[in-house]
N, C-alpha and C positions, 0 to 999 in steps of 0.2 A: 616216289612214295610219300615224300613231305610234302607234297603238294597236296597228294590225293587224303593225307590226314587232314588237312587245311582244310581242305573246301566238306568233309564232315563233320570238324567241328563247327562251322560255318550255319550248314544245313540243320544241326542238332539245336542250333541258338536259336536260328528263324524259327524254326519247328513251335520252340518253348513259348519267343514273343506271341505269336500266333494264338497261342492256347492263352494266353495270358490277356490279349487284346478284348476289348468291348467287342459282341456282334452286334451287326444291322437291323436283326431280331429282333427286339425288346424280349426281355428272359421272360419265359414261363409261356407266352402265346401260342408254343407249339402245343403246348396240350392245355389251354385254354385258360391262362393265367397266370396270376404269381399262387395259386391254389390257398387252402386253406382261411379264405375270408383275411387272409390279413392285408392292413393299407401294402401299398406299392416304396418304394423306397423313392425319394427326394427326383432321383436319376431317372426314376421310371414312369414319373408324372407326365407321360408326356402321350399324346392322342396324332393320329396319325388317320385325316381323312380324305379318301380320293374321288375325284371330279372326274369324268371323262372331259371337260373343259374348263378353260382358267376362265378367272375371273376379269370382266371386261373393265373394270376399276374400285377405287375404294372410296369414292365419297359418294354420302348416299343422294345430296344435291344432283350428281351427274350422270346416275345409274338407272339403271331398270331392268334388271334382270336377275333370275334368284341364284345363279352360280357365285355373282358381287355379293348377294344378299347375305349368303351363307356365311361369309368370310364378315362382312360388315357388322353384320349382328353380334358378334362377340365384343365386337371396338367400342361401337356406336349405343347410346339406349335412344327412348325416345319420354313424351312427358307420361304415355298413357300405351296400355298394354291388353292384349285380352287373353282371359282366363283362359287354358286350353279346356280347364275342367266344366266350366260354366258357361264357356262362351261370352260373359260378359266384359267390358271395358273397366279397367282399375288402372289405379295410379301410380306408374314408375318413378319418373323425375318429379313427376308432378305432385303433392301436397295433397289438395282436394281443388273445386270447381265449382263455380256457380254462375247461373244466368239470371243478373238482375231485368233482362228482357232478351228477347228473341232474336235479337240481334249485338248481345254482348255477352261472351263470357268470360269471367276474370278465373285465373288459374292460379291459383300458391303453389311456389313449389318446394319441394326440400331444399334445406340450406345445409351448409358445408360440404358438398360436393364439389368433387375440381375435376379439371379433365389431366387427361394424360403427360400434356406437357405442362402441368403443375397451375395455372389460370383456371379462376374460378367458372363454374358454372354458377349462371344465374341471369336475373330477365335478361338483362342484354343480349348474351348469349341466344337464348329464345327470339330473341325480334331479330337477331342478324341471320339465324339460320332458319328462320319463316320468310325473312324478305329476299333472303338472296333466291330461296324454292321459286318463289313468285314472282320475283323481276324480269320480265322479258327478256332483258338482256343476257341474261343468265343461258336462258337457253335449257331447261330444267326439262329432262322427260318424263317426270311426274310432277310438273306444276300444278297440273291440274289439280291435283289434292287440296290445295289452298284458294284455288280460282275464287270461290264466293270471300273469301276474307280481304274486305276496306283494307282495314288499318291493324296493325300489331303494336301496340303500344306498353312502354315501362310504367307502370305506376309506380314501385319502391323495387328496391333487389329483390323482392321476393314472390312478385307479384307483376302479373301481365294481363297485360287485357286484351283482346280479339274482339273486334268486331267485324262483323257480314256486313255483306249488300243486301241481302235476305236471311229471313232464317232459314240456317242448313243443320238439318238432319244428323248428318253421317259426318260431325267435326270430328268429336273424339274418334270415331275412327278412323280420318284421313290421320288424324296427330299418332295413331299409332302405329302406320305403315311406316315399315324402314326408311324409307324416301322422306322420311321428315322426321328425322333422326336430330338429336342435336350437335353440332359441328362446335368446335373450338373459333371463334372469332379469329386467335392469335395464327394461332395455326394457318388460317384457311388465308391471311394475308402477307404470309410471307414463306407457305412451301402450297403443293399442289399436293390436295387429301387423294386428287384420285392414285398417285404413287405411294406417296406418307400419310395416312390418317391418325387424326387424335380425334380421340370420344371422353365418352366417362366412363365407358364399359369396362367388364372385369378383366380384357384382355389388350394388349398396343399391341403396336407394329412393330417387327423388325426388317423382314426382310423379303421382297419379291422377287425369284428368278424367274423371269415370264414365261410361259410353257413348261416351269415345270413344279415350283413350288412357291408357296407364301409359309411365311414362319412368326407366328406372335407368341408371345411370353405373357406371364401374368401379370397382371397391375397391382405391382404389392401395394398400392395405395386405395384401393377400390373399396369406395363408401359403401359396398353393401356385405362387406366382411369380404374375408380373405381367400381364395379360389385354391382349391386343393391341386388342379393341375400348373406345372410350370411351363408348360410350353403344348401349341398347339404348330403344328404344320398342315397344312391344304395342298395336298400331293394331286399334280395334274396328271391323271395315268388314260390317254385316249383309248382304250382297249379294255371293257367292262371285263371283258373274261381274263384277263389279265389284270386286273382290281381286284378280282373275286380268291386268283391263287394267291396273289399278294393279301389276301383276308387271311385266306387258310394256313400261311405260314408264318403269318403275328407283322409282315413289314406294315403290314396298313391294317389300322383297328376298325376303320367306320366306313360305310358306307350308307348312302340311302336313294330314295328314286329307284328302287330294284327291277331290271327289267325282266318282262314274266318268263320268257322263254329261258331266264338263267335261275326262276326264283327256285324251284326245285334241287338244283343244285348247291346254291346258297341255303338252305333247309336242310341240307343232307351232313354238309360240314360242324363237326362234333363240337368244337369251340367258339360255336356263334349264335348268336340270337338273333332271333329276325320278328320282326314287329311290324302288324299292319294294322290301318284305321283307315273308317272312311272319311275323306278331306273336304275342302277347299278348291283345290285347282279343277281345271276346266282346259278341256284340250278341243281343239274345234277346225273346223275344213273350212276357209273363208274366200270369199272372192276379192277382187284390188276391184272396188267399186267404180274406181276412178274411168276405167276401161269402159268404152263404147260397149261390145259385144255382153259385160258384164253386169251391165245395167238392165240388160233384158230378161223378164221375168221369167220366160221360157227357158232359157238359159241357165239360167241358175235351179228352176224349177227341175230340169234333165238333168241335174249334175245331183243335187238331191235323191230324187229318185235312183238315181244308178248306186249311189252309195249305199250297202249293204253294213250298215253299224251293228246289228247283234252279231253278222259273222267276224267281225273285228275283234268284238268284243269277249266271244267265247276264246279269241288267243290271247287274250290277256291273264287267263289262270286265275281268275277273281282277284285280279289287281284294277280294277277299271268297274262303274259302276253305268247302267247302260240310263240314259236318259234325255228325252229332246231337249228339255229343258234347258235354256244356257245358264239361270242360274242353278247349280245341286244342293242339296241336300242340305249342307250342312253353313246355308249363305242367309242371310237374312233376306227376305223376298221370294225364297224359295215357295212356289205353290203344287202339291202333288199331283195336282189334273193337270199339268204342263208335261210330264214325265213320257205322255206320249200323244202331245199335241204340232208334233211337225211333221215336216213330206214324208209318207212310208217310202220304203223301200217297193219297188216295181222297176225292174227292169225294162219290161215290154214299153212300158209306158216312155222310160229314159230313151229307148230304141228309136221310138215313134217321133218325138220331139227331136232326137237330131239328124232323122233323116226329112221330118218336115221342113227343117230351120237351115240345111247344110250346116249343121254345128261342129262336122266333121274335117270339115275342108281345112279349115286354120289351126295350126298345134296349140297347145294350150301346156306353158310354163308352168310348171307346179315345182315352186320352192319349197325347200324342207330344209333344217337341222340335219346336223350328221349326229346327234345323240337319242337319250333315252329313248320312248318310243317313235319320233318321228320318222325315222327308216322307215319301221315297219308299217306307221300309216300310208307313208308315201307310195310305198312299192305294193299294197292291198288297193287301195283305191287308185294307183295306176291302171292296175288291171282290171277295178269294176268301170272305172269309164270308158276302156278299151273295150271292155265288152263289149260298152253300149254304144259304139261309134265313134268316143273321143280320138285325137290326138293326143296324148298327152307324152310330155316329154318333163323326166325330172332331172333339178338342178338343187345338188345334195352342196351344202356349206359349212364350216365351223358354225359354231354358235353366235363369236362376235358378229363376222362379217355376216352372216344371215339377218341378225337381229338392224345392220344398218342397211340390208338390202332390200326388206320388207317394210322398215320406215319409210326410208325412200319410192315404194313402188313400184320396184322393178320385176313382177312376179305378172301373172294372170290371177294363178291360186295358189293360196299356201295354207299349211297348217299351224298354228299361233296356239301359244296356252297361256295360260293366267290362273299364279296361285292366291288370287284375291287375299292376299295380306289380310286387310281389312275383314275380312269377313262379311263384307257390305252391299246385297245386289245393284247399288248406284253405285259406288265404284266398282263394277264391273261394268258395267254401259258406261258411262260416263270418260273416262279416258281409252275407251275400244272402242266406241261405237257415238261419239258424239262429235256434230261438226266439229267442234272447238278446236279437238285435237287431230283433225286431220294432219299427215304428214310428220305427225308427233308419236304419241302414245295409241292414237288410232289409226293403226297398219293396215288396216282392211280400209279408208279411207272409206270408208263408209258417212252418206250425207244425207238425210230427209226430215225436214222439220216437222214432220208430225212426229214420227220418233224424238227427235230431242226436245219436244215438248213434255212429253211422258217422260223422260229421263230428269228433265228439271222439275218437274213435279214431283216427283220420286225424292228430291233434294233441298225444295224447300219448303219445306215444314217439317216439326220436330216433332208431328205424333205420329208413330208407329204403325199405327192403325190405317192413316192416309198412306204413307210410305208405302206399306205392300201394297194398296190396288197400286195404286201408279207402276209398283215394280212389276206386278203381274200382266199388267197393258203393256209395258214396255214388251217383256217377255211375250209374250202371243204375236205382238207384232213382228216382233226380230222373226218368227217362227213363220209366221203366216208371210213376210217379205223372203223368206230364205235369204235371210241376209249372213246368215252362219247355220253350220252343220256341227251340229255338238258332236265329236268322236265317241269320247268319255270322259264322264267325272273321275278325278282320281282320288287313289287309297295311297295313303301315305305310306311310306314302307322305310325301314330301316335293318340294318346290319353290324352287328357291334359282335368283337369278341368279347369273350365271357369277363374277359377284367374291368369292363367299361360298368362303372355302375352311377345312376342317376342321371343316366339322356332320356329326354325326356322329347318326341317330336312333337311340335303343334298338328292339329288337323289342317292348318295350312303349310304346312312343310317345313317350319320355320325352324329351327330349335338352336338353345344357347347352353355353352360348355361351361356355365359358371358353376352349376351344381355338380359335375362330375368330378370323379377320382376313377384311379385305376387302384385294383385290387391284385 
């Protein structure tokens, strides 16, 4: 009997801790908040967003890809920035700018900024994280950004000067791609950013468990005023549909990249808001050029043809924007008579070519990602090239090892995207589709010098006016070589419960938690 009294008062204690203890929940997100418009309490500061993939590192020197990006961009700024509202180029780190000729511009930048582990920002700073981008040795998968810049030079602490080999165009905007973000000197020689990074951003590092979470805190020192949230975590959840109930029960507040076969149910859930625009990124069917069989215009011309892109694009639920065009819409160089100047769609015709060619005989590798849409392109244009006499055989991968398996090329055909950061139709050819960066940033290894003549055309000279034809000759060409298959333009999309207020996504997918609080 005193036993069995024991073990109830026992049960009655746990009982009470229990009720007493913090939930996993963040309080109020079951029914969409802390309600009533009032701020969130100290404890509840805290944003909670899921990846179906982690991040492949954290310096933005080493990276290229927008899963890092996501995470980077809170750490990291860069000198110069573009208006989501305007589209135009303005100044973050940077001061103001000027070009006393075509081949120089000197940069002011703000003063009293420091980075995270307390070391000043300033030119230094700038010429060590422009030379390390560019140095060969480096080994940089978006060097190309800086490629036309000579020399990086200190004039005073406050003041930097850049000079070209030619004048280029698209600088301010290589300088405002994540990939040329400014790194801490101190830092970067004596721990490794891509584990520990320090920035100037409004957010540091604390902690990565790889596969499953990253955790940064705010930067109670952060020059551009004080960040309402205290803590951000980057939850890697591989199961979107399992992200999404984890939406609906408050453990995870954000999401974005929405895939369309779930957007309706994400739509439907009462404590959440869902936001779309049309972007930036660029989703595309490319060949590994490097391959014999691939080289052949017939070839590539049957594979075109077989691809059915408005029936793709009607499963996207007006999440995808249809257009040959490889630059969209919303890209500098964009020209609307391009939107339907590549190979139509004909079957008969894809048929005819690969029973003329035996283009049947040999399987044909088509690498994909195992996230957001590329399944579903994979497994749609598996079956329109089977239609049309392919072998086609697919090989599905994480996102890391995908992203080294396609630099490497080891594919026939894959599917590649690009959320052109920059906003800039030459940095979209230019690191995808020009010799330079074969085996680099150009995965399609894609090689022919009359294209990357229009592409440096496109790049040196700084009137706008010249810039788009070259960009539009580029673009005709890439269409008229079928050297890519545009899928779709994307719509940027996002997913917030109702306490998240002031996210704000860019049209390139980008976006920074400096402006948000929870309600």
């Amino acid at each position: 009997m005193k036993k069995q009294w024991l073990f109830l008062v026992m049960l009655i204690g746990m009982l009470i801790l229990s009720a007493c203890s913090g939930s996993t929940i963040p309080e109020g997100t079951e029914s969409g908040g802390t309600g009533g418009g009032e701020p969130a309490s100290d404890a509840e500061q805290e944003v909670v967003y899921a990846s179906t993939s982690d991040a492949v590192g954290l310096s933005p020197t080493m990276t290229n890809d927008s899963v890092s990006s996501n995470v980077m961009t809170q750490i990291y700024e860069n000198l110069f920035e573009r208006n989501p509202e305007t589209m135009e180029l303005e100044p973050k780190l940077a001061e103001s700018y000027g070009n006393p000729d075509d081949l120089t511009w000197v940069i002011k930048l703000k003063e009293g900024i420091k980075f995270q582990d307390g070391t000043d920002f300033n030119a230094e700073a700038v010429k060590y994280s422009f030379d390390k981008l560019r140095d060969p040795a480096t080994a940089a998968p978006r060097a190309s950004l800086l490629e036309p810049v000579e020399t990086v030079n200190v004039i005073d602490d406050t003041t930097v000067e850049i000079k070209t080999k030619y004048p280029y165009g698209p600088l301010l905007a290589a300088l405002s791609h994540s990939n040329a973000a400014i790194i801490s000197p101190t830092a970067d020689q004596k721990q490794d950013l891509m584990q520990n990074p320090v920035g100037t951003g409004p957010f540091k590092f604390v902690s990565w468990n790889q596969g499953d979470e990253i955790v940064l805190e705010k930067n109670a020192d952060y020059w551009n005023g004080e960040v309402a949230l205290n803590q951000v975590r980057f939850k890697v959840v591989p199961e979107i549909s399992t992200a999404i109930s984890m939406l609906q029960t408050g453990e995870v507040n954000f999401l974005d990249a929405l895939p369309p076969e779930q957007i309706s149910r994400i739509e439907g859930l009462e404590n959440v808001e869902v936001t779309k625009q049309e972007g930036t990124p660029v989703y595309y069917l490319t060949f590994n050029h490097s391959r014999e069989r691939n080289q052949n215009p017939d070839f590539r011309k049957a594979v075109a043809s077989a691809v059915d892109r408005d029936a793709f694009v009607e499963k996207l639920n007006d999440l995808g924007v249809r257009s040959d065009s490889i630059l969209g819409p919303k890209v500098f160089g964009y020209t609307e008579e391009l939107d339907n100047a590549g190979t139509p769609y004909d079957p008969e015709l894809a048929k005819q070519l690969v029973e003329e060619n035996g283009f049947g005989s040999e399987p044909i590798k088509l690498l994909a990602a195992n996230r957001d849409n590329f399944v579903l392109m994979a497994e749609i244009v598996q079956s329109q090239l089977t239609e049309a006499g392919f072998n086609v055989e697919i090989e599905m991968m994480e996102w890391a090892t995908f992203l080294d398996t396609a630099r490497g090329g080891q594919y026939d055909l894959t599917f590649l995207s690009w959320s052109n950061v920059t906003s800039d139709g030459s940095e979209m050819f230019y690191p995808n589709f020009h010799s330079d960066n074969v085996g680099n940033s150009n995965r399609a290894q894609y090689s022919n010098p009359e294209f990357d003549k229009l592409v440096e055309a496109s790049r040196t000279t700084i009137v706008p006016e010249e810039r788009e034809k070259f960009l539009a000759e580029a673009n005709q060409f890439m269409l008229d070589d079928n050297a890519a298959i545009v899928m779709y333009h994307g719509v940027v999309t996002s997913a917030t419960d109702n306490s998240i207020k002031g996210l704000k996504v860019d049209p390139n997918g980008q976006w920074s938690l400096a402006n948000v609080s929870r309600e």
